[in-house]
C-alpha positions as CSV (number, residue, x, y, z in Angstrom):
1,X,0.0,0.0,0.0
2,X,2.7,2.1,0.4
3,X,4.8,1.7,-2.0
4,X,1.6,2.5,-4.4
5,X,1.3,6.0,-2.7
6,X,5.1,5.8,-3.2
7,X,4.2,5.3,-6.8
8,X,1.3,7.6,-7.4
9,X,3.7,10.8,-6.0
10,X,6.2,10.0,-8.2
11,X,4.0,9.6,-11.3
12,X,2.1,13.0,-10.4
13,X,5.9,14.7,-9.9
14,X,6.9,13.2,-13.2
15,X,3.8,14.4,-14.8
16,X,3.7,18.1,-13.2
17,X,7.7,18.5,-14.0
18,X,6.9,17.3,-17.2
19,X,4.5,20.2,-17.6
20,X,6.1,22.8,-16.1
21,X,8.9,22.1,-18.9
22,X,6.5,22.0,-21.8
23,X,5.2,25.4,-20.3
24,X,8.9,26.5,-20.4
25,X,9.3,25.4,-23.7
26,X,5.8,27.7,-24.8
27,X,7.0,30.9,-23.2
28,X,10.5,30.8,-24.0
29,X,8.7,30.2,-28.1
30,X,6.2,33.0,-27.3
31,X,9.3,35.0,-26.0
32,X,11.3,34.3,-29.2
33,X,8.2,35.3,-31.6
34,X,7.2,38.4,-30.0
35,X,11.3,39.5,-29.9
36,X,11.4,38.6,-33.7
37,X,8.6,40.7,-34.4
38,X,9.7,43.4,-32.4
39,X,13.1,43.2,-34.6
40,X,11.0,43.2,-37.6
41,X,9.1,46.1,-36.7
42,X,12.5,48.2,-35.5
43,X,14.4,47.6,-39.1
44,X,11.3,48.4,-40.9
45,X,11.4,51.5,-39.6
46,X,14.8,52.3,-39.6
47,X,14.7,51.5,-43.4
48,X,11.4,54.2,-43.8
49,X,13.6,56.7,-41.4
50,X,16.4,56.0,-44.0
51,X,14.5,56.5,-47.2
52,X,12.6,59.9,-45.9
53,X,16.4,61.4,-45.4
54,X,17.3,60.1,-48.4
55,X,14.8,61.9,-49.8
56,X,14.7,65.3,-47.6
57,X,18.2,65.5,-48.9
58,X,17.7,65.3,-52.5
59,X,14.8,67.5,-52.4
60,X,17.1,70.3,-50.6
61,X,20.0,69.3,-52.4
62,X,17.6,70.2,-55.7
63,X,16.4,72.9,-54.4
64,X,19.7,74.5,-53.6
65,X,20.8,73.7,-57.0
66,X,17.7,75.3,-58.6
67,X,18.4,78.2,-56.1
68,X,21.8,78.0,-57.6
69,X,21.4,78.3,-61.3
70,X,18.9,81.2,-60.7
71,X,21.2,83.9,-58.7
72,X,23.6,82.6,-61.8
73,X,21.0,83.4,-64.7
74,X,20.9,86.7,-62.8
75,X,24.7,87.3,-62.6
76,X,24.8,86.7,-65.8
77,X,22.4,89.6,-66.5
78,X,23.9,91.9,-64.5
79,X,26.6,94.3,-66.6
80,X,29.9,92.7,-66.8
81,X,28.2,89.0,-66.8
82,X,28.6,88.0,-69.8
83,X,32.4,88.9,-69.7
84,X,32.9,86.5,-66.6
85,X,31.0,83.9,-68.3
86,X,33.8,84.3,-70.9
87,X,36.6,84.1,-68.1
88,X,34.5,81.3,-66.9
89,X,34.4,79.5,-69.7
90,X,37.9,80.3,-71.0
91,X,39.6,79.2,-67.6
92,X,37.7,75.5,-67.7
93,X,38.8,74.8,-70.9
94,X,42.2,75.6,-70.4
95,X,42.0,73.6,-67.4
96,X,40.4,70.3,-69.1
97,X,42.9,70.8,-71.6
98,X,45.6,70.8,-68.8
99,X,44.2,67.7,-66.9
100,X,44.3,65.6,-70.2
101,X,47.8,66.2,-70.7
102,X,48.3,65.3,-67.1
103,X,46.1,61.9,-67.4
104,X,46.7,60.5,-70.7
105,X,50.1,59.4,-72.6
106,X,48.4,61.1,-75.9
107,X,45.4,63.7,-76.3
108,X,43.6,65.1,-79.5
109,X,43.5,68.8,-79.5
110,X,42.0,71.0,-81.6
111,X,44.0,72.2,-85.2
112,X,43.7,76.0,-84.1
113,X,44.7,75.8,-80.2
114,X,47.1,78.9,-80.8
115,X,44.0,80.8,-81.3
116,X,42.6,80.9,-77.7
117,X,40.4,84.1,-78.7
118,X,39.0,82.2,-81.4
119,X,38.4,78.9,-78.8
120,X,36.5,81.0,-76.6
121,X,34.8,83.3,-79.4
122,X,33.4,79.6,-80.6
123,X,32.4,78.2,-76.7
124,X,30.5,81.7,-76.1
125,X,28.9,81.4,-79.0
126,X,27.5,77.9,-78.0
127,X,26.2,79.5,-74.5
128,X,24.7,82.1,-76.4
129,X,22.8,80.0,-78.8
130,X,21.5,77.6,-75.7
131,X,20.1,81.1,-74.1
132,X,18.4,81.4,-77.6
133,X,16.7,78.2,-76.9
């Protein structure tokens, strides 16, 4: 008799160990879930954070470009513009002419480069035709 009370215990310790590990096993599954989730949630938005930066910045960046081109066009306008577009001009091409010397064993220039008057006579008269347009 008492060794089946003996018995009995033992079998109702199994049992109750037994499910307090499967109850283990649930929360620490529920646990895992909910902290994937919460991951999930975090990157997504992290990766919407990112993408309306991205996109502040390239907005601003445009319109400070736009911003840019129009105190230009206005420069440009003002007396003595059109000479520093000249100088502008003149000094870029000089300089791309320089850099390609620098960068390549062998460059093609143009059959009149003595004439740097007549270089930047023909460039100007390319920027006037685009305002033309």
């Amino acid at each position: 008799m008492q060794a089946q009370i003996t018995a009995e215990r033992e079998k109702r310790a199994l049992i109750a160990a037994s499910e307090g590990r499967r109850q283990e096993q649930i929360n620490i599954a529920s646990g895992e879930r909910e902290a994937s989730i919460a991951r999930s949630e975090g990157e997504k938005q992290a990766s919407i954070n990112r993408a309306q930066g991205q996109a502040t910045a390239i907005v601003a960046l445009a319109q400070a470009n736009a911003e840019a081109l129009r105190q230009v066009g206005a420069a440009i306008r003002e007396p003595g513009g059109a000479d520093a577009v000249n100088l502008k001009v003149a000094e870029q091409y000089v300089g791309a002419f320089a850099h390609l010397a620098k960068a390549n064993n062998s460059i093609i220039v143009p059959a009149n480069l003595g004439d740097m008057s007549g270089l930047i006579a023909t460039a100007m008269q390319v920027v006037k035709t685009q305002k033309t347009l």
